[in-house]
Structures are given as structure tokens and as C-alpha cells.
C-alpha positions as semicolon CSV with decimal commas, in nm:
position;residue;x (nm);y (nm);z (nm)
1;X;0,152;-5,432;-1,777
2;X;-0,154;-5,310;-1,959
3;X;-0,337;-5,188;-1,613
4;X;0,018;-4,989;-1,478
5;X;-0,097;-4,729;-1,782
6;X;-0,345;-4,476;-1,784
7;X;-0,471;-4,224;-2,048
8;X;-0,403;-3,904;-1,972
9;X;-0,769;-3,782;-1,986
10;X;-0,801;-4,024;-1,700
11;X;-0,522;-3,882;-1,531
12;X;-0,658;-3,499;-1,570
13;X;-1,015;-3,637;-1,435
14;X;-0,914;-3,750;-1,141
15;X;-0,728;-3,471;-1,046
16;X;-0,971;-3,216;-1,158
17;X;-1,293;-3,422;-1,000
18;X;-1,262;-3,276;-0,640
19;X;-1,250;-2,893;-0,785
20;X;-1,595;-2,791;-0,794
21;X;-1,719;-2,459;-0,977
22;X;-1,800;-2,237;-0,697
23;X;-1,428;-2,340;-0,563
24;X;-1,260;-2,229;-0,892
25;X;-1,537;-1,891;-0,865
26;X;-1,411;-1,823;-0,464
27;X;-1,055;-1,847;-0,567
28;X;-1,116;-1,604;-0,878
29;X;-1,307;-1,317;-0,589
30;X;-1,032;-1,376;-0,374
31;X;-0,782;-1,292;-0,586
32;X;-0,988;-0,997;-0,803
33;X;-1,044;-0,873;-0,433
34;X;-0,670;-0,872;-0,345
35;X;-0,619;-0,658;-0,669
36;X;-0,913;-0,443;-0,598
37;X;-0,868;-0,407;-0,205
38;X;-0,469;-0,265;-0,294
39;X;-0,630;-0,023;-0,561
40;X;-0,752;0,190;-0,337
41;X;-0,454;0,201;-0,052
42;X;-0,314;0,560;-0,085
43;X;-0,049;0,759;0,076
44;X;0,084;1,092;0,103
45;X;0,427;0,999;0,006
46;X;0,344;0,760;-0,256
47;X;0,016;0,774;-0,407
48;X;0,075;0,533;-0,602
49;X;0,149;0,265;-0,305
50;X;-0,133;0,060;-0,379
51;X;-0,061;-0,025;-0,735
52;X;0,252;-0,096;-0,654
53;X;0,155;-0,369;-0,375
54;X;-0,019;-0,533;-0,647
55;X;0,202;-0,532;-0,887
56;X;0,468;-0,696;-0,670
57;X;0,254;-0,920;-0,429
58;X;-0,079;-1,205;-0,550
59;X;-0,268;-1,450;-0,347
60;X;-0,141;-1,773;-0,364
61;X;-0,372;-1,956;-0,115
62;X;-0,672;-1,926;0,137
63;X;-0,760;-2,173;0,418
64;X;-0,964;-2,205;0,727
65;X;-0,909;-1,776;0,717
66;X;-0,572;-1,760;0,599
67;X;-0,488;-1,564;0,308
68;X;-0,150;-1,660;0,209
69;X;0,024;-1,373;-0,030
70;X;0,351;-1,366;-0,202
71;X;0,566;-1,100;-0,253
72;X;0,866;-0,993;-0,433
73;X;1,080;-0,921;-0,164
74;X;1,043;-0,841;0,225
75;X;1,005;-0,463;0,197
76;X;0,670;-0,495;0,004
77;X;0,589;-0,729;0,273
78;X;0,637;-0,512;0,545
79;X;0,422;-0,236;0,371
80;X;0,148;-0,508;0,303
81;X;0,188;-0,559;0,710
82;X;0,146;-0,196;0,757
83;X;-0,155;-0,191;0,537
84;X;-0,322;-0,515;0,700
85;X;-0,636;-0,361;0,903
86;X;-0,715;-0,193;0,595
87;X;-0,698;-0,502;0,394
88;X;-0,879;-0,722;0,623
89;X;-1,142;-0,458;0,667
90;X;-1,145;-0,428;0,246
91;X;-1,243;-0,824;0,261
92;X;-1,532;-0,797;0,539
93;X;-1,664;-0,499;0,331
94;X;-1,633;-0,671;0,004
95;X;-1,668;-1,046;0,025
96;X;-1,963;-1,179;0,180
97;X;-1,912;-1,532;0,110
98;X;-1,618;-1,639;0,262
99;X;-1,451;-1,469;0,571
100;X;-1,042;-1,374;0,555
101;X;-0,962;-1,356;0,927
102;X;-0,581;-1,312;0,860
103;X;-0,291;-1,282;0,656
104;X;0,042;-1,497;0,604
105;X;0,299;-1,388;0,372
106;X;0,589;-1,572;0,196
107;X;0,916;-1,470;-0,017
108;X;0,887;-1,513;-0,399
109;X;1,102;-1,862;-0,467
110;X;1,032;-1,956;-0,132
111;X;0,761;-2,177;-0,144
112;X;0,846;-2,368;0,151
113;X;0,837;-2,138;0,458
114;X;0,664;-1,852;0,511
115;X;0,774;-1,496;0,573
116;X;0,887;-1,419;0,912
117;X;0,998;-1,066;1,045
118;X;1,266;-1,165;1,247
119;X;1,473;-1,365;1,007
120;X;1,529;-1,037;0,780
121;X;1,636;-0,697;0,862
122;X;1,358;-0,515;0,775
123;X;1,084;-0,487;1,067
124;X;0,754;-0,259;1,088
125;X;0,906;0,011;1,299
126;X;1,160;0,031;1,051
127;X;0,963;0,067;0,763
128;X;0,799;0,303;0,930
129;X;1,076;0,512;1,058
130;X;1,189;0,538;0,734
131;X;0,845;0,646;0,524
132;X;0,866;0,943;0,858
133;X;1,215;1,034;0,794
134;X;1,142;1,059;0,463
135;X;0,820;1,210;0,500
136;X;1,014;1,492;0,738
137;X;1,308;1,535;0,521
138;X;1,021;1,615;0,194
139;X;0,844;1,885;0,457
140;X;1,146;2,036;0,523
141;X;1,231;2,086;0,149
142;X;0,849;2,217;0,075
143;X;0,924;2,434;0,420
144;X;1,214;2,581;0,242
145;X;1,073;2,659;-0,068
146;X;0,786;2,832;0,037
147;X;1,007;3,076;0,232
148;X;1,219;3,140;-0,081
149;X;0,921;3,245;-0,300
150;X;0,749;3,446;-0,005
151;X;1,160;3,575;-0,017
152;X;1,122;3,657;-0,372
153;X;0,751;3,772;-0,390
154;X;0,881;4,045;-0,158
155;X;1,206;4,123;-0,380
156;X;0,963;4,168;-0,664
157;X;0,780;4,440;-0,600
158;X;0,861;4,846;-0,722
159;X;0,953;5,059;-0,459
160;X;0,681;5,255;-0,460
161;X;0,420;4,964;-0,346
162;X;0,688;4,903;-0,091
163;X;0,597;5,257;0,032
164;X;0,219;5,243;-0,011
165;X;0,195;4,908;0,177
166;X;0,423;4,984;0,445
167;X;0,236;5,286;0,511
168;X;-0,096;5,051;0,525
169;X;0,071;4,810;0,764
170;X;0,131;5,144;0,970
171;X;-0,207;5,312;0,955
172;X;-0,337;4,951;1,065
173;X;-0,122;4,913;1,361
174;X;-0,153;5,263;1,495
175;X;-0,483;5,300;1,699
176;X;-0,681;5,596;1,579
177;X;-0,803;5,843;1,792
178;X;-1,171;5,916;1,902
């Protein structure tokens, strides 16, 4: 009965014996890398798309060239999909020691499969047809308010800089004779 027990320390040495230092280092690049590589993703809607990527997605794993990342739900997923050239490419430029070739994503709580488009609603193209929509609808908006101060820049002025720059727009137009 006495050799069916085991200390604890034992228990902890054996499963920390195979971890090696410069493991435990790669893991903590990889994952200061993910944070860093987001950092700098900007957009013109959302400038601030890149902190939020990290704040709702982490590394979880990396083998053989995988990078395995979790995210909160599938919509941050499909923008980390959108963003993955630039990610990969942040990981050549960045880490020379170990090479990230691609990237697999997974569901929060679902630690058994990983993250397929197909199974949810959200795809790519419709992320993306959204972020344009959007994108148009905010132009549209900016469109319309720049006509209604050029509107009221004209309203503004007295009368009788109404008459001196009409009379300029004239004198312009009209081609004088030689």
C-alpha cells in the first residue's frame, strides 16, 4: 500500500521535468507577440480594433506552425480572420526563433473543437459587408454635414460681402479685353 502513494513534490517533478526553460521563454514571445502584433492593427472605423482583438482573443497553443487562439465569441474571430496576413506577417517580422505558418481559432468554453466558419452565421464576406455598409452609411453622414456648414458659411455672411464677392466671381469669369 505504501508504494500506491506518492508525495506531491514527486508528483509536480514529474510533470514539470519535460518543460524545459527556453519552452516556458517561446511560449512567453508567443504570447507577448500576439499582444504586441494586435497593438498595432488599425482601422478607419475603429481605431481602436486592435486593442480590442486582444482584449477578447489569447494564444492558447502553438504546434508544428499552428497558432491556436481563443476568442470570446465568433465575430472577433472573423475580424482576427480578416486581419490574418497582417498577423502572420507581424510574426515573420518579429519572431525569429520559431516560425507561425498559420492560424486556428476556437470558441471560449469550447475547448474541444475548433472554430469553423460554416457552423455559425457569421462568415468573412459578411463581416465585411457590414464594416462597408457601415463605413458608407458614416460617409454619407460626414457628406451631409459638410454641405450643411458650407450651407451655413454662406448664410453667414453681411450682404454687402455677398455683393463684393459676387462681383469678384464676375470680374473673374468675364474675359477682359486686349
Amino acid at each position: 500500500m505504501n508504494d500506491e502513494i506518492q508525495s506531491f513534490s514527486d508528483v509536480i517533478s514529474r510533470t514539470f521535468e519535460h518543460i524545459s526553460p527556453a519552452d516556458i521563454k517561446k511560449a512567453n514571445n508567443v504570447s507577448s507577440l500576439w499582444h504586441k502584433i494586435l497593438l498595432r492593427i488599425k482601422s478607419d472605423v475603429n481605431p481602436n480594433e486592435g486593442r480590442n482583438l486582444a482584449d477578447h482573443s489569447r494564444v492558447i497553443d502553438f504546434k508544428n506552425g499552428v497558432l491556436l487562439i481563443e476568442a470570446d465569441h465568433p465575430g472577433w474571430i472573423e475580424l482576427l480572420q480578416l486581419h490574418k496576413k497582417f498577423i502572420l506577417n507581424g510574426y515573420k517580422m518579429y519572431a525569429k526563433d520559431f516560425s507561425v505558418e498559420t492560424l486556428a481559432f476556437r470558441l471560449r468554453g469550447k475547448a474541444d473543437n475548433l472554430f469553423s466558419p460554416e457552423e455559425h452565421s457569421y462568415s468573412s464576406n459578411q463581416v465585411r459587408k457590414n464594416l462597408e455598409k457601415r463605413l458608407a452609411t458614416e460617409e454619407k453622414a460626414l457628406e451631409k454635414n459638410v454641405k450643411e456648414v458650407h450651407t451655413e458659411r454662406k448664410k453667414d455672411l453681411p450682404p454687402e460681402l455677398k455683393v463684393i464677392f459676387e462681383d469678384l466671381r464676375k470680374s473673374m469669369l468675364t474675359n477682359p479685353k486686349k
